[in-house]
C-alpha angles and dihedrals in degrees: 000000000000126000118269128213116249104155101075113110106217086257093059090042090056090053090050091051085048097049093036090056098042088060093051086039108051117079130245101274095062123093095219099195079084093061108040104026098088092042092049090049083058091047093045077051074226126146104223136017135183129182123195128180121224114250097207095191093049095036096220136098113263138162093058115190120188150190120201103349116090140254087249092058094050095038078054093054105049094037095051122344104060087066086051102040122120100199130033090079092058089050095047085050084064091061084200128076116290139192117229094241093056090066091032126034102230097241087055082053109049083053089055126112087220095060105039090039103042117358102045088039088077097033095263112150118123095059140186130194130191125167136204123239140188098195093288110353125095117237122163136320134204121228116201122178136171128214123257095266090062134097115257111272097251139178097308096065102047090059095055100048085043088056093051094049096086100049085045092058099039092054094034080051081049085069109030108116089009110137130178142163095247140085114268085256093049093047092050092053090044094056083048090050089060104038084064091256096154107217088274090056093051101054091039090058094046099033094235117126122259098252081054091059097044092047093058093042085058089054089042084054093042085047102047104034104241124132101215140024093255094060087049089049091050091051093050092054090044092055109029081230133036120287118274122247 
């Protein structure tokens, strides 16, 4: 019999079915760790979150998004520390969510370069791994921590992040290989258009305010030549993406 979650206030078990429909719900052109990412660290009651995709030709992690840690401490990963860090292979290797201290006992890693010089320099110590996988194929991973002052991350949060992984990967498969002529944002409201969203839906889906979603469905117009909404969502279904430039 598998493990259950207990430990979810109603609150908290609201948020998981939000975030859980959200990634079953946005189309193939939104990258929905946008969307979701802010809303999962509060679930996960964690301080910081980042999230990368593997780039499989180049053999390093890329298209960080982040929520609370800085442009300078991800710019400093993928720029250096990826290619120094002792741990996260051995978490990818688990292919289930992972806590930190079970790669890395926490003494090794309070010696460590990695923690003194990057980790402990924002604030980042209790941490939690989990990694996306097709089959085979390594997708993304999402990366939560808490500050010192925090409790361990513990049970309950493995099985929730192991209970998000598949909808993660399903909608994060959704994109892959997806190209369009818009921005990330445009492209995201495009999808929306055509899948029916009203302006309200759609700024309720991507937490932007209604004048922020009419304002880029004026520029995907500009862009793509219609002259309604209806001739952009026809061209979405034609397509499967939005038309290229």
């Amino acid at each position: 019999m598998k493990p259950q979650v207990h430990d979810l206030t109603l609150d908290e078990l609201r948020l998981f079915g939000d975030i859980i429909g959200r990634l079953e719900e946005l189309g193939p052109i939104v990258d929905v760790r946008r969307v979701v990412l802010s809303d999962l660290t509060r679930l996960l009651r964690s301080d910081f979150c980042v999230s990368y995709n593997w780039d499989a030709e180049k053999g390093m992690y890329a298209d960080p998004i982040a929520v609370n840690v800085d442009s300078d401490h991800v710019r400093r990963y993928t720029s250096w520390y990826q290619h120094n860090d002792p741990m996260t292979a051995q978490l990818c290797k688990r292919r289930r969510a992972t806590l930190v201290e079970e790669v890395m006992d926490r003494p090794a890693l309070e010696k460590s370069e990695f923690y003194n010089e990057f980790l402990a320099q924002d604030g980042l110590h209790h941490g939690i791994n989990v990694f996306v996988f097709d089959g085979e194929r390594q997708l993304s991973d999402l990366r939560i921590w808490r500050t010192r002052n925090r409790p361990e991350f513990e049970m309950r949060d493995k099985l929730v992040l192991d209970a998000i992984e598949p909808f993660l990967c399903r909608a994060i498969k959704r994109r892959a290989g997806c190209a369009t002529g818009l921005t990330d944002r445009e492209s995201e409201i495009a999808q929306l258009v055509a899948k029916g969203c009203t302006d309200q839906d759609i700024g309720r889906l991507l937490c932007i305010s209604l004048s922020t979603v009419r304002t880029h469905l004026r520029r995907i117009m500009d862009k793509k030549g219609f002259s309604n909404r209806a001739e952009l969502a026809a061209s979405v279904a034609a397509a499967g993406t939005p038309p290229p430039s």
